[in-house]
C-alpha positions, 0 to 999 in steps of 0.5 A: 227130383220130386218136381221132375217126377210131378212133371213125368205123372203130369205127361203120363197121365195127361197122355193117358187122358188125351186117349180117354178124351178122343175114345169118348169123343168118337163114342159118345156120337155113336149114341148121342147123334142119332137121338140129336138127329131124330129130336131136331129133325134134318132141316134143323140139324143143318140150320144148326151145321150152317151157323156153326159153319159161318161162325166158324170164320169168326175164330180167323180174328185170332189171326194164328196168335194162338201158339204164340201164347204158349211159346212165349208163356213158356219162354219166360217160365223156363227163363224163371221170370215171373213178373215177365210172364204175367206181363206177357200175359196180361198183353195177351189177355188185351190182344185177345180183349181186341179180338173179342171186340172184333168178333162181336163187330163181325158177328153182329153185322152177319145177320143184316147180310145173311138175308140176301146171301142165303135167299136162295137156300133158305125160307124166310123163317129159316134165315130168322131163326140163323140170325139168332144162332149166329148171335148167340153164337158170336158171343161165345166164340168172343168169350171163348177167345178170352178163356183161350189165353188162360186154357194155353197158360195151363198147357205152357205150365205143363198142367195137363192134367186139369186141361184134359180133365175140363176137356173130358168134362165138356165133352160128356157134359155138352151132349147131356146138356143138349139132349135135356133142352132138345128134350125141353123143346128149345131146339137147334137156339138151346143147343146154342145156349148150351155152347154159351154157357161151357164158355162162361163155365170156361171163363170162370174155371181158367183164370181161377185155376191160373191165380190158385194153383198157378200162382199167375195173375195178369199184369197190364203195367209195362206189357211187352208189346215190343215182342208184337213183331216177332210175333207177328212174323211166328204167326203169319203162316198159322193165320194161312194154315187157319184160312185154308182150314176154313176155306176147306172145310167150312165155306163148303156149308156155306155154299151148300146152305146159300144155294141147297138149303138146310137138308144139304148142309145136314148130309154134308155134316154127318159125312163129314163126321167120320172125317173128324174122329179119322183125323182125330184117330191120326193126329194123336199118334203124331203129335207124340213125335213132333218133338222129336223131329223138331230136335233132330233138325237143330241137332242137324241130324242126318235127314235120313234119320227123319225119314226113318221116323217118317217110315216108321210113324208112317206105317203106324198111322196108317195101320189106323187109317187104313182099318178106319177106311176099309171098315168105313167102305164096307160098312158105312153105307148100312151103318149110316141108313141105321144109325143117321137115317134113309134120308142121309144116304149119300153122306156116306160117298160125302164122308168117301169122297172127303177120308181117301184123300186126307189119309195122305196127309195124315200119314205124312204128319211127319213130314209136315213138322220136319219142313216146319222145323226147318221152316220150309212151311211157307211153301206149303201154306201158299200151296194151301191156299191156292188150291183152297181158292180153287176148291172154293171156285169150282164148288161154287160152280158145280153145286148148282148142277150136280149139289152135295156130291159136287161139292165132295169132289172138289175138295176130294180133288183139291187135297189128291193135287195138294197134298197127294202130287205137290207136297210129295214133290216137295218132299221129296225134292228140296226137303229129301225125305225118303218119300220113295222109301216111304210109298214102298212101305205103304203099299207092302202093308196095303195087301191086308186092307185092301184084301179084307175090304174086296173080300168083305164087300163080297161075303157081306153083299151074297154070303151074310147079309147085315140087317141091324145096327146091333148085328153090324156092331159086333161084326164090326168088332170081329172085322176089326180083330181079323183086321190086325191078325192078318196085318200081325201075321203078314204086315208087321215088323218087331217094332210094330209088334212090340208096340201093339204089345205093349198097348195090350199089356197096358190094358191088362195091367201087366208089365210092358216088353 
């Protein structure tokens, strides 16, 4: 009883830390990017964008092995096997030793590339100063790799607690860290610095957790490489899933940078900013329920019963969503100009261009888990990666003649085909998913956002005209406010009702209905 009630506080209050995690997350650039941006200067801010872009390719070398270590930790924990999980994790440990290896191959072959693919965005100067970023960088994406086995030791022991803790403790600790050596005058190479030594702080703070708290210390004797088969067949599609990741969202810098330069790899990133904390915003809802649908599918439940989660969850994500993405037309050309600066004014059709289309997805999270449940996920995955192809090539093409906003569109383009038409075809088709059910819904509760954000633009463009960052904040604070009464009084059902209740007595420290 007393295990099962530590298990129980470890959920609770993990859960409670994700949350405290993505608020600081969303807040802390609110004040930390506009001081970044006026320390680095734009060109440096984007060479910064650039190396974090084309080092991103690097985490690929993983190859989508990342979920096999907590399933398979995991497996043998449950099965109360103990030397079989440290065996398992010393293999592991190797495997990600190889990788470490291979990033260091890769990484310190970029620089002697980087001259000729990037001559025609960048100076001379320029390229030299991406080289050493690269550097430091390939190093600690290497050392990263080996503290990610221990960090999903800590999440398949159910310890997330500690993860979140480190996780809100990098998060606030990283941009203090890069304003003091940006204050030092140390530049976008100190920011790189900074990212080495979380990783080191990570290296040390992991393994010391697992051996003291965990009681796990890695075996290299008699290690389980006949599971590498079926571990490679779990990891294929997660591999796919990581290219067209990076296919989607950074090969889009590195075009920018090899044929624009440094200035449009900055406005490309602040747009991309809001996508992030939308994406955040979304995914923490879902991730929730994933378990969920995952037993009803090997319970052989009615898909009916999905389709109702999907319906339900849909609508809740898309309360989120749809605020996040009104308040963003209303308000985000103005907030931008305050808070970024004149000179990243079309970062705000960027950040457009990029949200409208991913909000498909991010409110059919559900439907995504139930196809990989019922691994059905292949097809999506080889979808992905064509129409990621396709997004590559036609980016490649356009930037010359129409730049950044180019850019946007493709991809703005690809995710409408992708995940818009396609998968909703597919959900609907072969994996009978209610999607009809679930669109109907979605425009009924469409009333109040798309109302509020026609009428905003209006009183806001003749009526009241926003003039500071101080005054557009506490607007945005009564907007949002407006937001849910309307969506309260016009949109929602009990259970939406109860949900919003329940968030509101938490806060207040009263007891739920």
């Amino acid at each position: 009883m007393k295990k099962k009630f530590k298990n129980i506080n470890e959920l609770k209050v993990g859960s409670i830390l994700t949350y405290f995690n993505l608020i600081i997350s969303c807040i802390i650039p609110l004040f930390y990017t506009p001081l970044m941006l006026r320390i680095l200067g734009q060109a440096e801010y984007g060479l910064y964008s650039l190396s974090n872009s084309v080092i991103g390719y690097l985490s690929l070398l993983t190859f989508g092995m990342g979920g096999a270590v907590s399933r398979y930790v995991t497996k043998f924990r449950v099965e109360g096997n103990h030397e079989k999980t440290e065996r398992v994790i010393g293999m592991f440990i190797v495997i990600y030793i190889i990788f470490a290896v291979l990033v260091l191959i890769v990484g310190g072959v970029l620089p002697f590339i980087s001259d000729d693919f990037f001559a025609r965005g960048l100076s001379v100067k320029e390229i030299a100063r991406l080289n050493m970023l690269i550097v430091i960088m390939t190093i600690s994406t290497a050392l990263s790799f080996i503290s990610s086995v221990y960090n999903m030791i800590a999440i398949a022991y159910e310890k997330y607690i500690f993860k979140k803790l480190m996780d809100s403790l990098v998060t606030i600790a990283a941009p203090v860290l890069n304003l003091i050596v940006l204050l030092l005058g140390y530049a976008s190479i100190g920011m790189a610095v900074v990212g080495l030594i979380i990783q080191i702080f990570n290296l040390v703070i992991f393994p010391f957790y697992c051996k003291t708290k965990l009681n796990i210390q890695a075996k290299f004797d008699h290690m389980p490489f006949y599971l590498l088969k079926e571990i490679i067949n779990f990891t294929v599609f997660m591999f796919l899933s990581s290219i067209v990741d990076m296919l989607y969202w950074a090969t889009d810098k590195v075009l920018i940078g090899s044929l624009v330069g440094t200035i449009g790899v900055a406005v490309y990133n602040i747009g991309g900013t809001f996508t992030s904390m939308l994406q955040n915003m979304s995914s923490a809802i879902s991730s929730v329920f994933s378990t969920r649908v995952t037993a009803y599918v090997f319970e052989k439940r009615p898909i009916g019963d999905i389709s109702e989660i999907l319906i339900r969850i849909g609508r809740i994500q898309y309360y989120i969503v749809s605020l996040m993405l009104s308040g963003y037309i209303v308000f985000g050309k103005k907030f931008i100009y305050y808070w970024a600066g004149a000179s990243y004014a079309d970062a705000y059709y960027i950040g457009l261009m990029t949200m409208l289309p991913l909000a498909i997805p991010l409110i059919q999270n559900i439907a995504f888990a139930t196809i990989v449940a019922q691994n059905k996920h292949r097809f999506r995955a080889i979808v992905y990666v064509i129409i990621a192809v396709i997004n590559v090539i036609s980016t490649y093409i356009v930037i010359p003649k129409f730049g950044i906003l180019g850019a946007a569109v493709c991809t703005c383009v690809a995710f409408v085909i992708g995940n818009g038409i396609i998968m909703n075809v597919y959900y609907y088709k072969v994996t009978k998913l209610d999607i009809l059910g679930f669109w109907k819904n979605i425009m009924q509760i469409s009333v109040v956002p798309i109302g509020l954000t026609i009428i905003s633009i209006w009183f806001f463009k003749y009526i009241l005209i926003i003039n500071s960052l101080q005054k557009m904040l506490i607007i945005i604070i009564f907007y949002t406010c407006i937001f849910f009464f309307l969506s309260w009084s016009v949109s929602m059902n009990e259970y939406e009702k109860n949900i919003f209740k329940n968030i509101i007595y938490r806060i207040l420290g009263r007891q739920t209905v």
